[in-house]
C-alpha positions as CSV (number, residue, x, y, z in Angstrom):
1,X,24.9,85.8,64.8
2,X,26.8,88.6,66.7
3,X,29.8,88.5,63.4
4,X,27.3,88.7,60.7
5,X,25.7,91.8,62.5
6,X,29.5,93.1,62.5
7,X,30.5,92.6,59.6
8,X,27.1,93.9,58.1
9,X,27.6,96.8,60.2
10,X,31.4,97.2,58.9
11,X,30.6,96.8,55.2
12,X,27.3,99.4,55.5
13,X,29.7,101.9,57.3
14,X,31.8,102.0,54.4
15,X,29.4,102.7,52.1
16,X,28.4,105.7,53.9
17,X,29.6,109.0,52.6
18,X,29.0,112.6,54.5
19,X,27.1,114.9,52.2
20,X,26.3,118.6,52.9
21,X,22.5,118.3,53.2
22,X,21.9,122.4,52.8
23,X,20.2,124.7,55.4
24,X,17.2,123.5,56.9
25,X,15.2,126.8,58.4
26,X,15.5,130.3,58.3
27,X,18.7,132.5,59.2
28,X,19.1,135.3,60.6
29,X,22.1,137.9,60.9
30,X,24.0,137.9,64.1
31,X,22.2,141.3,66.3
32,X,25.2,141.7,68.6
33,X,28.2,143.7,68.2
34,X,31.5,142.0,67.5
35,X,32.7,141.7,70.9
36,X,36.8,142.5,69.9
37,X,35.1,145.1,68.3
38,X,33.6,146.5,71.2
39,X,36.6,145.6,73.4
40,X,39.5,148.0,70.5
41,X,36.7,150.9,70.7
42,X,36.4,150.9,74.5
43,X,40.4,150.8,74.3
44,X,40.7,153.4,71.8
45,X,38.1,155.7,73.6
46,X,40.0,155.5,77.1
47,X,43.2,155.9,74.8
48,X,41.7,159.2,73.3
49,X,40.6,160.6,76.7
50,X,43.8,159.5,78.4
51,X,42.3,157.3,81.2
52,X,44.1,154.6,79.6
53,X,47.5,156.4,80.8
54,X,46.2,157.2,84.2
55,X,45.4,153.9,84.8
56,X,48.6,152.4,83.3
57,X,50.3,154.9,85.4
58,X,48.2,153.9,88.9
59,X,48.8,150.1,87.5
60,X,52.7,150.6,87.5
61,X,52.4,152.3,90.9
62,X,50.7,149.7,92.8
63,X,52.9,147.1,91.5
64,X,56.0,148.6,92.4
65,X,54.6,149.8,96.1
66,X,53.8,145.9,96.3
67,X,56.6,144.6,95.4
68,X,59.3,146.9,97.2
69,X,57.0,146.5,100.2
70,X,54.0,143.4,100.6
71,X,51.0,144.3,102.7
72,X,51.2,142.2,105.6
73,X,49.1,138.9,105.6
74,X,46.0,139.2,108.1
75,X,46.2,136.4,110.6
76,X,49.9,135.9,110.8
77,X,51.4,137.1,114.2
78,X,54.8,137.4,115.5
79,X,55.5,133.9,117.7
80,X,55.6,133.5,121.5
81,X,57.9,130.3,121.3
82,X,59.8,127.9,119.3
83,X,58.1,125.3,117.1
84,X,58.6,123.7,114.1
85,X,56.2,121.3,112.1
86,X,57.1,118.8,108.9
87,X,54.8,118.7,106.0
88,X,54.3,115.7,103.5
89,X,53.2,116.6,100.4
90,X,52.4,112.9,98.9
91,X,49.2,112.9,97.4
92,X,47.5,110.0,96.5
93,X,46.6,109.7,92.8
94,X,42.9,110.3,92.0
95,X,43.7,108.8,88.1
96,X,47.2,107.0,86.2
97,X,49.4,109.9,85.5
98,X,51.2,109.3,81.5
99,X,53.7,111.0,79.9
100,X,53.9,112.7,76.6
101,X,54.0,109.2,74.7
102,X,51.0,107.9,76.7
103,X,52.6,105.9,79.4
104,X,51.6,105.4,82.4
105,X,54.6,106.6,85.2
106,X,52.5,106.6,87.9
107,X,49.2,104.7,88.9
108,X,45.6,105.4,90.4
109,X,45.6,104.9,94.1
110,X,49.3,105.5,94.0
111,X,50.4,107.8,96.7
112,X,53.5,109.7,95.7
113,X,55.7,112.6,97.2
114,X,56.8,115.3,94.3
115,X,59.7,115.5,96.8
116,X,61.4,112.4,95.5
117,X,61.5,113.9,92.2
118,X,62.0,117.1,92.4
119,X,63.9,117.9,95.3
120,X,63.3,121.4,97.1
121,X,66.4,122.6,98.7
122,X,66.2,126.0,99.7
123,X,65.5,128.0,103.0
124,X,62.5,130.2,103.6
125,X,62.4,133.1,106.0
126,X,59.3,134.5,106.9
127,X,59.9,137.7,109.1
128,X,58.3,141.3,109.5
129,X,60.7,143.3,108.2
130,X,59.2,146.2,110.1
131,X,60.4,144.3,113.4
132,X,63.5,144.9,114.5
133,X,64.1,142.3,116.5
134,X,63.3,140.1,113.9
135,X,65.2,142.0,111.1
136,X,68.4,141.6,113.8
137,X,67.6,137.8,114.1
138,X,67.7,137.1,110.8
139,X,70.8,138.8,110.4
140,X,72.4,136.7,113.1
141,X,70.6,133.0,110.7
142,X,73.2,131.1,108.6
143,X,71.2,129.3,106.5
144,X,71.5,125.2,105.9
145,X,71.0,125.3,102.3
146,X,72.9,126.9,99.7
147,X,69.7,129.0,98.5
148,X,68.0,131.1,100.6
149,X,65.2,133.5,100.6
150,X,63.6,135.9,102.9
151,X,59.9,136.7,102.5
């Protein structure tokens, strides 16, 4: 019973051709601007009155202020003692992970460590370069890796 319903369903599918069945109900022109037109006159007005420039000229500012010199991150202190702490990054797979041909490398429920595969070998600093006594500490650090960065 189920293969004749399958097979009627398979022949009748084939027989079905799309059609364009015409517009049904009224139409109406889009009301609201063209919102890239909108966006190249906004652009073109703050162009014209030269905001544009004085904001491209605070933009450039900032970033260079920032990047010769990072605002401090609230909540991070200079440390009374020595500790250090490890960190695993395994995570363990919420869904089977394919590659660009569709197989699957790694499996749901798998836990797996990016470490193993991509291997991070390089020293990170973390000092206050404001503190002297930490800028004269790192100076005194020969780091264990070949790459090494101070942030």
């Amino acid at each position: 019973m189920r293969c004749r319903g399958l097979i009627a369903l398979l022949i009748w599918g084939q027989s079905v051709a799309a059609a364009d069945l015409g517009t049904w109900g009224d139409l109406w022109p889009v009301k609201e601007p063209d919102m890239l037109t909108v966006i190249m006159q906004r652009l073109t007005a703050l162009e014209q009155s030269g905001e544009m420039g004085r904001k491209m000229d605070a933009f450039k500012e900032r970033v260079i202020r920032n990047s010769l010199r990072p605002p401090a991150v609230p909540g991070i202190g200079r440390t009374e003692k020595y500790g250090s702490r490890l960190f695993d990054p395994s995570v363990r797979l919420a869904a089977d992970i394919r590659d660009n041909e569709g197989r699957v490398f790694a499996r749901q429920g798998e836990v797996m460590n990016p470490l193993q595969y991509v291997p991070f070998n390089q020293t990170l600093y973390f000092i206050n370069g404001d503190d002297p006594a930490q800028v004269a500490w790192m100076k005194r650090q020969t780091p264990p890796t070949l790459e090494s960065k101070i942030i």
